[in-house]
DOSE-663449 format. One record per residue (C-alpha): residue number from 0; residue in one letter; x, y, z. Coordinates in steps of 0.25 Angstrom, whole numbers, plus 5000, padded with zeros to 4 digits. Example, Ala and Ser with C-alpha at 12.3 -4.5 7.8 and 13.67 -1.06 7.14 Angstrom:
// residues 2
rec i: 0; aa: A; x: 5049; y: 4982; z: 5031 .
rec i: 1; aa: S; x: 5055; y: 4996; z: 5029 .
//
This chain:
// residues 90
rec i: 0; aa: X; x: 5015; y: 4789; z: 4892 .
rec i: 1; aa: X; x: 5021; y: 4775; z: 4892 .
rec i: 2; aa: X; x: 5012; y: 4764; z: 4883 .
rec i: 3; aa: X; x: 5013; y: 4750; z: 4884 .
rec i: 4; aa: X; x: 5006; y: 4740; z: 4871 .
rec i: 5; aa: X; x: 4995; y: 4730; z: 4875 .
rec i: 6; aa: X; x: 4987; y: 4722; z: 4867 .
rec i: 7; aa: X; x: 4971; y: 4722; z: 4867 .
rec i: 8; aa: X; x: 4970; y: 4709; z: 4874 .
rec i: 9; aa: X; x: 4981; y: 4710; z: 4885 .
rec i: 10; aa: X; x: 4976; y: 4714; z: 4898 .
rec i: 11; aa: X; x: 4990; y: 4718; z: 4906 .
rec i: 12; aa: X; x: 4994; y: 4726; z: 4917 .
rec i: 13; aa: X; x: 5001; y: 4739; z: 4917 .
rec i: 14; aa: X; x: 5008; y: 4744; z: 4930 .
rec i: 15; aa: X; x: 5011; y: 4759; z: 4935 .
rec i: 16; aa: X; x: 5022; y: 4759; z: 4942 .
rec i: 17; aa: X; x: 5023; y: 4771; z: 4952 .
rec i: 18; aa: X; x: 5037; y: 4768; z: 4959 .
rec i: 19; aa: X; x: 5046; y: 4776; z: 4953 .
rec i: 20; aa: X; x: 5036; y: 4788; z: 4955 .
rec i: 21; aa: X; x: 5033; y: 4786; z: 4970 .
rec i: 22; aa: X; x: 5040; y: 4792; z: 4980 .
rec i: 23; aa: X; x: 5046; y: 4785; z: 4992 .
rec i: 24; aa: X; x: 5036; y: 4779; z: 5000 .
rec i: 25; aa: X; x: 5027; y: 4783; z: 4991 .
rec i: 26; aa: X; x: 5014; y: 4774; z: 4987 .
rec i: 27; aa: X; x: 5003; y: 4773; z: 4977 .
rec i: 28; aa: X; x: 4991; y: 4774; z: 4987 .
rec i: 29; aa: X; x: 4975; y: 4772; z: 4982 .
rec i: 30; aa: X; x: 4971; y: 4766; z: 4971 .
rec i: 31; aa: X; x: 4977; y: 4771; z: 4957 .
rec i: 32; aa: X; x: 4969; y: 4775; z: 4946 .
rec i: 33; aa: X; x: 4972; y: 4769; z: 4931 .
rec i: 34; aa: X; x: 4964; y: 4776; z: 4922 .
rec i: 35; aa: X; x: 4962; y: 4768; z: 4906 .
rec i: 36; aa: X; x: 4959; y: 4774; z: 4895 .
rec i: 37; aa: X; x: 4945; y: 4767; z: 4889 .
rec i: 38; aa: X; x: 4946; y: 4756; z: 4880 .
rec i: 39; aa: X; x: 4956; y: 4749; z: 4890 .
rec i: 40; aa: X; x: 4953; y: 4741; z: 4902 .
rec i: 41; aa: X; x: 4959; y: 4742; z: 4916 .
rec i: 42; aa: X; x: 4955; y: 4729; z: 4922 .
rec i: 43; aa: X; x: 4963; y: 4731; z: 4934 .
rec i: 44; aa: X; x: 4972; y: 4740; z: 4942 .
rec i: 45; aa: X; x: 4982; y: 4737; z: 4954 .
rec i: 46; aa: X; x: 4992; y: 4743; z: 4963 .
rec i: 47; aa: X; x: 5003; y: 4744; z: 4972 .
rec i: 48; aa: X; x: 5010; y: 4755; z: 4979 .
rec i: 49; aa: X; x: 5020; y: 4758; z: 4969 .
rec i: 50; aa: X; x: 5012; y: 4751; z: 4956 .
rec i: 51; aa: X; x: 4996; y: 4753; z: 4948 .
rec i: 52; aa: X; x: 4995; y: 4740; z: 4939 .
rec i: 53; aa: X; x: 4982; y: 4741; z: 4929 .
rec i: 54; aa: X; x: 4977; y: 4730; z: 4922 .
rec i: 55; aa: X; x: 4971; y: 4733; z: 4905 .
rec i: 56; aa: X; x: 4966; y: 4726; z: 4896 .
rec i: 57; aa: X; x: 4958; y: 4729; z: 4882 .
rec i: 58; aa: X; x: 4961; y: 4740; z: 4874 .
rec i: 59; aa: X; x: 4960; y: 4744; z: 4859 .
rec i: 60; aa: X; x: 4970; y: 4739; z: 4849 .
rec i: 61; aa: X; x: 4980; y: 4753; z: 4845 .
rec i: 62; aa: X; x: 4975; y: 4760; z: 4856 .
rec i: 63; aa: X; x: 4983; y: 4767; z: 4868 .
rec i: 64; aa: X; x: 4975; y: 4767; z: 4881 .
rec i: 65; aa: X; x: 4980; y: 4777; z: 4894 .
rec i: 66; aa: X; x: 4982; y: 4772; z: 4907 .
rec i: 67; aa: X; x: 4983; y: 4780; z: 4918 .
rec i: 68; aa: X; x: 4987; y: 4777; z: 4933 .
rec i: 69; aa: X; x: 4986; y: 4788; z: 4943 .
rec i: 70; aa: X; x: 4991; y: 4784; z: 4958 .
rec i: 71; aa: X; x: 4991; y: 4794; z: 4972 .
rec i: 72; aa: X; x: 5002; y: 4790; z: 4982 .
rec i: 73; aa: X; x: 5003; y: 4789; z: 4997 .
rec i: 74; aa: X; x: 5009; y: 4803; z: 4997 .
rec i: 75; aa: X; x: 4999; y: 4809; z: 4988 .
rec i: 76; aa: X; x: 5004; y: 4809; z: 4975 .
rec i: 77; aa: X; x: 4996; y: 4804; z: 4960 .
rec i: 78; aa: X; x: 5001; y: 4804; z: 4947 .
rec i: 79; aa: X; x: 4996; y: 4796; z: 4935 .
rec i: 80; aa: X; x: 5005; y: 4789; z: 4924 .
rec i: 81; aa: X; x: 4999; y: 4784; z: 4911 .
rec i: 82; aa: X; x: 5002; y: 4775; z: 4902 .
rec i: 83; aa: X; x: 4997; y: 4771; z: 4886 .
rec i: 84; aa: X; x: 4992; y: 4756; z: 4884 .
rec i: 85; aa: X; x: 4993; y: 4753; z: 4868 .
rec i: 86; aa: X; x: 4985; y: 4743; z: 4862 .
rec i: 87; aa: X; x: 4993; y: 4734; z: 4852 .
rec i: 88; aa: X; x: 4992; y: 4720; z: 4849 .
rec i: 89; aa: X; x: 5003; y: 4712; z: 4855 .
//
């Protein structure tokens, strides 16, 4: 699991890119689910056809938080990546 450093009071974006993982012609369909571990604030979440973009903020200083996209494609497809966000003061 990749984990990427942000400080308490940093509210910043974190993408899912899916491109490399889709197949040809091959889209994100629906509306993806991004799951957080308490204690850290989704404040929004977006998407394209290839791309999930969350929005967090908050967090507890020396804590790693989950978070976890999950997608299904036009062709019926789901998978779910996770990734670590570690609070630190920056």
């Amino acid at each position: 699991m990749r984990t990427w450093d942000k400080d308490p009071q940093a509210v910043l974006d974190w993408a899912f890119d899916w491109t490399k993982w889709l197949a040809a012609s091959e889209t994100i369909s629906g509306t993806p689910v991004v799951t957080v571990d308490s204690g850290l604030t989704k404040d929004s979440q977006s998407n394209t056809t290839t791309k999930v973009t969350v929005w967090l903020s908050g967090g507890t200083l020396g804590t790693t938080y989950k978070v976890a996209c999950r997608i299904t494609t036009n062709q019926g497809r789901t998978d779910e990546r996770t990734i670590g966000i570690r609070l630190t003061d920056r």
